[in-house]
The first five atom37 places (N, CA, C, CB, O) and aatype in JSON, in Angstrom:
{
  "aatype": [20, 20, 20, 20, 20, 20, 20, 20, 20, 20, 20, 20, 20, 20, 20, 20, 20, 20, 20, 20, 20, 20, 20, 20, 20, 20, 20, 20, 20, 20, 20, 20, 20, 20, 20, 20, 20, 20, 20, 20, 20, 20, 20, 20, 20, 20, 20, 20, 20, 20, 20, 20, 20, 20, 20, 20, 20, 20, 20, 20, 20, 20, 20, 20, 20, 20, 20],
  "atom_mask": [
    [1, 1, 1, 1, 1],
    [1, 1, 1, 1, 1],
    [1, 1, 1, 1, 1],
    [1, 1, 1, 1, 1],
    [1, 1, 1, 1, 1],
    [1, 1, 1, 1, 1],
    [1, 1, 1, 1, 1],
    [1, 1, 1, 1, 1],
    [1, 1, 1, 1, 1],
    [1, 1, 1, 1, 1],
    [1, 1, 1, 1, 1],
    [1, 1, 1, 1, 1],
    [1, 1, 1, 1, 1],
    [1, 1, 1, 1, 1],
    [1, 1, 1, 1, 1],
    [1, 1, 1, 1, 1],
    [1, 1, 1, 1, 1],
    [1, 1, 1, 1, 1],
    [1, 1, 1, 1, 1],
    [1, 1, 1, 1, 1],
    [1, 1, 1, 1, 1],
    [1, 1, 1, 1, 1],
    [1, 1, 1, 1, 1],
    [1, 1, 1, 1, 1],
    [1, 1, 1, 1, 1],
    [1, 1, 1, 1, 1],
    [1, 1, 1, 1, 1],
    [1, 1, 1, 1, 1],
    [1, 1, 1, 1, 1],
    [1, 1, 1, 1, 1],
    [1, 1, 1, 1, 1],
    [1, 1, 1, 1, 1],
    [1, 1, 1, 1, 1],
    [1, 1, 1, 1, 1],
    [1, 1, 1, 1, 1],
    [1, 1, 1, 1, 1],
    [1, 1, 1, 1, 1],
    [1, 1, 1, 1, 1],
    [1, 1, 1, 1, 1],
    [1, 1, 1, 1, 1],
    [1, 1, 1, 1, 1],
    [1, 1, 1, 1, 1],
    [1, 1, 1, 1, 1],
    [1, 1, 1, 1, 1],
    [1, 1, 1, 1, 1],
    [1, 1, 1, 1, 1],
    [1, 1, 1, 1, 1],
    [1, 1, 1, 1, 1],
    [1, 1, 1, 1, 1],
    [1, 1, 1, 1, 1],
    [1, 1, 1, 1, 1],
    [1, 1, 1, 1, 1],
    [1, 1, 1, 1, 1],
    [1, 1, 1, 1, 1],
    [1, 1, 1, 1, 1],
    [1, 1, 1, 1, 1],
    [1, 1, 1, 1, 1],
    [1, 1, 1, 1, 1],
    [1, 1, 1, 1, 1],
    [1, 1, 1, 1, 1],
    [1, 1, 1, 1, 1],
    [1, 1, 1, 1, 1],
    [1, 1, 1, 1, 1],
    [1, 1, 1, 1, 1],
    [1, 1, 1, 1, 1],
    [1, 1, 1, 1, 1],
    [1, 1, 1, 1, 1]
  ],
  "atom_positions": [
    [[-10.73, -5.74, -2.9], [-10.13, -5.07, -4.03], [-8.61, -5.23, -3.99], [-10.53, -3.58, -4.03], [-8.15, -5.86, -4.94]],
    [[-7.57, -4.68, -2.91], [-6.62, -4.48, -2.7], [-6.23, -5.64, -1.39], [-6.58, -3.05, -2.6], [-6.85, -5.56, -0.33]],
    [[-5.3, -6.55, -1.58], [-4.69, -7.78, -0.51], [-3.61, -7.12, -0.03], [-4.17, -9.32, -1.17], [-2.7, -6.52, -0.6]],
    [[-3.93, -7.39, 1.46], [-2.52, -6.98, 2.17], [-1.0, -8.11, 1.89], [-2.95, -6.99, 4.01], [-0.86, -9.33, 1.8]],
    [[-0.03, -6.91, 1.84], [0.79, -7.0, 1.48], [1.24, -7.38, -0.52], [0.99, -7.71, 2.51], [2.09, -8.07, -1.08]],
    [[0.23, -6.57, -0.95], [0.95, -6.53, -2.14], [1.31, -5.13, -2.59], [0.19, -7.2, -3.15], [0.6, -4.21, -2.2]],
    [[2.54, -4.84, -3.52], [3.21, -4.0, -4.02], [2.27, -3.19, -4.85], [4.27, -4.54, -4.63], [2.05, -3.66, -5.96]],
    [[1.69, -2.12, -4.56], [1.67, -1.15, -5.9], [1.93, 0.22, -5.97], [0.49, -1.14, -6.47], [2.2, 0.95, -5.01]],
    [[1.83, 0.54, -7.12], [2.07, 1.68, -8.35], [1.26, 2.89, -7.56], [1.25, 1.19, -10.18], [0.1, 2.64, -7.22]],
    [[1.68, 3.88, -7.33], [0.83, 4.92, -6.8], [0.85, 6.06, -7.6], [1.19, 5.28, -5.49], [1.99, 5.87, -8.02]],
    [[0.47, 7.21, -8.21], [0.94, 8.64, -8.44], [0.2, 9.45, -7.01], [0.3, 9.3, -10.18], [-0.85, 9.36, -6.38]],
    [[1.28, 10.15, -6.96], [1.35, 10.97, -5.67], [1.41, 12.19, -6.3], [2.57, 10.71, -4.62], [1.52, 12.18, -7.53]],
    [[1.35, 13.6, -5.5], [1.2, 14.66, -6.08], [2.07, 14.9, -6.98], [1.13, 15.52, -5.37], [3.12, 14.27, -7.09]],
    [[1.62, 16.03, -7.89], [2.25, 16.3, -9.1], [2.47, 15.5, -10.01], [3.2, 16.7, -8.96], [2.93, 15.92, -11.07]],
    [[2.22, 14.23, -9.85], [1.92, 12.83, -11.02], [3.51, 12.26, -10.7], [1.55, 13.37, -13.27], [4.14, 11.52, -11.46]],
    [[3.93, 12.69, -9.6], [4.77, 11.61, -9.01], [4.51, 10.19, -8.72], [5.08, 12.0, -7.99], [3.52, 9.94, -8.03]],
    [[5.37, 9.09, -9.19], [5.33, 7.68, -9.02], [5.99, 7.11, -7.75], [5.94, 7.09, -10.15], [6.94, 7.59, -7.14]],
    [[5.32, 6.07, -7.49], [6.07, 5.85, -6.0], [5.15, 4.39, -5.89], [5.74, 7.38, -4.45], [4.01, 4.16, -6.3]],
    [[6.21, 3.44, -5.09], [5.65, 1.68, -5.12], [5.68, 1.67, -3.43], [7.06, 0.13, -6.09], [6.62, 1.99, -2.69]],
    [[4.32, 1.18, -3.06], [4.22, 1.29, -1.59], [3.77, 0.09, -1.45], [3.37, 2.38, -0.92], [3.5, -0.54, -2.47]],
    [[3.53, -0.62, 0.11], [2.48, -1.89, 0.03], [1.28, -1.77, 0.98], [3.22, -3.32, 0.42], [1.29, -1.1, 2.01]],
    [[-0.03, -2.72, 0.39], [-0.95, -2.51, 0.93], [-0.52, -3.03, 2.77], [-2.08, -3.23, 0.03], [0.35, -3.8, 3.18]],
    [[-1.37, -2.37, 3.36], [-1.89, -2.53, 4.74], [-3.3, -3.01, 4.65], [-1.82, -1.2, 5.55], [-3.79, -3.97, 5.24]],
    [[-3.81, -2.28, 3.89], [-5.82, -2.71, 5.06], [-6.5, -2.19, 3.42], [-6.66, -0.85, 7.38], [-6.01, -1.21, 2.88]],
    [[-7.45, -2.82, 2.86], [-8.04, -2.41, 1.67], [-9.2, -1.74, 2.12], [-8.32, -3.5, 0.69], [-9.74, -2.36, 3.04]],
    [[-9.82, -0.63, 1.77], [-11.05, 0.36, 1.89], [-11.84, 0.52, 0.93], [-10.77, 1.57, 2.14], [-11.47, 0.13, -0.18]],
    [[-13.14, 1.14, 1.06], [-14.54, 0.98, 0.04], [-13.78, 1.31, -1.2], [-16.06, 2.17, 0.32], [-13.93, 0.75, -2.28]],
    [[-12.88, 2.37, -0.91], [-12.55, 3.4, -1.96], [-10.93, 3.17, -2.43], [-12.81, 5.02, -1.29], [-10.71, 3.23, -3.64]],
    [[-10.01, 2.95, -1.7], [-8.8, 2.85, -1.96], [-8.35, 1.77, -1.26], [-8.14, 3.95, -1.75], [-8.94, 0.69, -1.2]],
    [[-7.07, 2.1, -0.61], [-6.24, 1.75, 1.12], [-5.27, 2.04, 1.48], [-5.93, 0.61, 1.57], [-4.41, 2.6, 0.81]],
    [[-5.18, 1.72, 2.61], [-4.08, 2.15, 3.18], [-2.69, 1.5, 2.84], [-4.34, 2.06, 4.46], [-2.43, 0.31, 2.62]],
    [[-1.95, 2.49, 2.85], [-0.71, 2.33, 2.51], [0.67, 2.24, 2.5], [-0.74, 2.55, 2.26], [1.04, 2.81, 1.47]],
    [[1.45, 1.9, 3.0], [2.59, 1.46, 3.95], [3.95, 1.88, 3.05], [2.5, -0.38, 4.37], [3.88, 1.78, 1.82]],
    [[5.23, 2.37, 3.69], [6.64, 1.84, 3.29], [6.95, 0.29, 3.38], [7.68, 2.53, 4.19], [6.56, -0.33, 4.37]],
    [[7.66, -0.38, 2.31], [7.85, -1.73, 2.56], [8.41, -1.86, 4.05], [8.8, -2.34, 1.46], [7.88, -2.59, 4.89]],
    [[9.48, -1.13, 4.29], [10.04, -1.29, 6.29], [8.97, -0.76, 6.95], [11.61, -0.22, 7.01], [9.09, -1.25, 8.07]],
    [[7.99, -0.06, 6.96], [6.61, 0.3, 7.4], [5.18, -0.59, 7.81], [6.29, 1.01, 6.42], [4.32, -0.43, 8.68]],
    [[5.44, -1.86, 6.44], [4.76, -2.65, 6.45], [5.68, -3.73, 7.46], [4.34, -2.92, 5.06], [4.91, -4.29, 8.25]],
    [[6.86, -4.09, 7.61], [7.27, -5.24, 8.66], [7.37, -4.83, 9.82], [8.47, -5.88, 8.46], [7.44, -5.59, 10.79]],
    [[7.39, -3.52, 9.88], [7.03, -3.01, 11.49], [5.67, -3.29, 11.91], [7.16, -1.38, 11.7], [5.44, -4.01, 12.88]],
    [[4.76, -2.74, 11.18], [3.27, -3.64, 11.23], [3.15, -4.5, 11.38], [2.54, -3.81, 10.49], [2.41, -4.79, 12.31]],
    [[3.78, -5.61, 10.57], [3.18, -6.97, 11.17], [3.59, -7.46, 11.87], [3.0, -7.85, 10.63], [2.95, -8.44, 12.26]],
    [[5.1, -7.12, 12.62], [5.63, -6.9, 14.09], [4.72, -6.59, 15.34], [6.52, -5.77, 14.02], [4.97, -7.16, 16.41]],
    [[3.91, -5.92, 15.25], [2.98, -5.39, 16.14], [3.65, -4.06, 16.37], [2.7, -6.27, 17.44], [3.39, -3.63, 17.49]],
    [[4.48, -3.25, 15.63], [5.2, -2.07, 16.02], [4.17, -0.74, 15.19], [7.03, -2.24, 15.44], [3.23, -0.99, 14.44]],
    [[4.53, 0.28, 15.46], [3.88, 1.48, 14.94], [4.2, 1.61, 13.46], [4.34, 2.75, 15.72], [5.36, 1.21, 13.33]],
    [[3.79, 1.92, 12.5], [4.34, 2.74, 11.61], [3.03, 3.94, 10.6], [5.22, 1.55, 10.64], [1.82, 3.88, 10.83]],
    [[3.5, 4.7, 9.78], [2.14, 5.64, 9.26], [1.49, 4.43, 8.37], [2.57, 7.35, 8.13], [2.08, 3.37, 8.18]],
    [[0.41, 4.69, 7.94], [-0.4, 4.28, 6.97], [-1.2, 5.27, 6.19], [-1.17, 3.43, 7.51], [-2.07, 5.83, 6.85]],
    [[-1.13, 5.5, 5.35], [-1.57, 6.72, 4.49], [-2.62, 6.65, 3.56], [-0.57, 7.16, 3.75], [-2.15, 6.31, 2.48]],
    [[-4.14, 6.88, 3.49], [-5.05, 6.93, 2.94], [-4.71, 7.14, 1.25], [-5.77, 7.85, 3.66], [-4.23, 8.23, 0.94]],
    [[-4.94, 6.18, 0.21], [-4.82, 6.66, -1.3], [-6.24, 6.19, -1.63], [-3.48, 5.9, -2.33], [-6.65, 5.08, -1.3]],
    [[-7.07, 7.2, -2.4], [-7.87, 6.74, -3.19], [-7.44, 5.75, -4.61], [-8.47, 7.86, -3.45], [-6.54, 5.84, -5.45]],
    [[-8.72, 4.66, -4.37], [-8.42, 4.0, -5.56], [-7.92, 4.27, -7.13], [-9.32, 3.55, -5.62], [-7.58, 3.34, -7.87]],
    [[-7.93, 5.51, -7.5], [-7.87, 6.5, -8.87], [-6.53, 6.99, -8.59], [-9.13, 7.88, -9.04], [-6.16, 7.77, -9.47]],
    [[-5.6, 6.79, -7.59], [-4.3, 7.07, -7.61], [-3.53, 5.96, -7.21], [-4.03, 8.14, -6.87], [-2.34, 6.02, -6.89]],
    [[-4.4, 4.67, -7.25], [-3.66, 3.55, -7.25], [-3.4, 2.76, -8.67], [-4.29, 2.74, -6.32], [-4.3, 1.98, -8.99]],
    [[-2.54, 2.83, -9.33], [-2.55, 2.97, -10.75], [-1.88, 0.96, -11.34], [-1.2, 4.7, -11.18], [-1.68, 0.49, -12.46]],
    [[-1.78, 0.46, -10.24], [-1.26, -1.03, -10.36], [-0.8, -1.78, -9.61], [-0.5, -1.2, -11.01], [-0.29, -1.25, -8.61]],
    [[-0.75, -3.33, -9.69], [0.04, -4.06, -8.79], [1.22, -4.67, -9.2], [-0.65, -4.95, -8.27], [1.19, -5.66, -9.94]],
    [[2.74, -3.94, -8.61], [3.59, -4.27, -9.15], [4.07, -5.92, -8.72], [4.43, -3.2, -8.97], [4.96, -6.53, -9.3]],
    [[3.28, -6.46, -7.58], [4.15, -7.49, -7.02], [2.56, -7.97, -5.8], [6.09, -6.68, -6.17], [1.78, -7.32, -5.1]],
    [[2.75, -9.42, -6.11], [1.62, -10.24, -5.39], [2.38, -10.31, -3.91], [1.23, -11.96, -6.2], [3.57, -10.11, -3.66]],
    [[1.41, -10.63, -3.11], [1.57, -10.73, -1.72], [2.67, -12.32, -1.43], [-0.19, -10.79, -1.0], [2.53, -13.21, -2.27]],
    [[3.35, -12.48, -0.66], [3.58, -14.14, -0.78], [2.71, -14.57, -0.2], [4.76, -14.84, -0.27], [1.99, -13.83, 0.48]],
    [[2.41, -16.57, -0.36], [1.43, -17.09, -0.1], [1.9, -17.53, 1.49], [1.05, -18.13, -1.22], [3.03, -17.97, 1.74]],
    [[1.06, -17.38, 2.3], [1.29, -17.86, 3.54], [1.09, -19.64, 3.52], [0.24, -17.02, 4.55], [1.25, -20.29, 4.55]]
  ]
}
């Protein structure tokens, strides 16, 4: 459903907007990264990843680059 490392559109509580990037795609949503969140990741470093259901993932602002 969702490719790691692409940009999207989230509403967060209160119908707050906010552009995060994928980490890991799930049945239902995925996980979800700060862009400096996501290069610590693929660093092999720590960072959060935050569960969004698919119904609050509202778009993809920006494709992954092509390896």
């Amino acid at each position: 459903m969702f490719q790691r490392g692409q940009r999207v559109k989230v509403l967060g509580l209160g119908g707050k907007e906010g552009v995060l990037v994928v980490w890991e795609s799930k049945a239902h949503g995925a996980g979800l990264c700060t862009p400096d969140g996501y290069a610590a990741l693929k660093e092999g470093r720590e960072a959060p990843v935050v569960g969004f259901p698919a119904r609050d993932i509202v778009g993809v602002v920006e494709e992954p680059p092509t390896q």
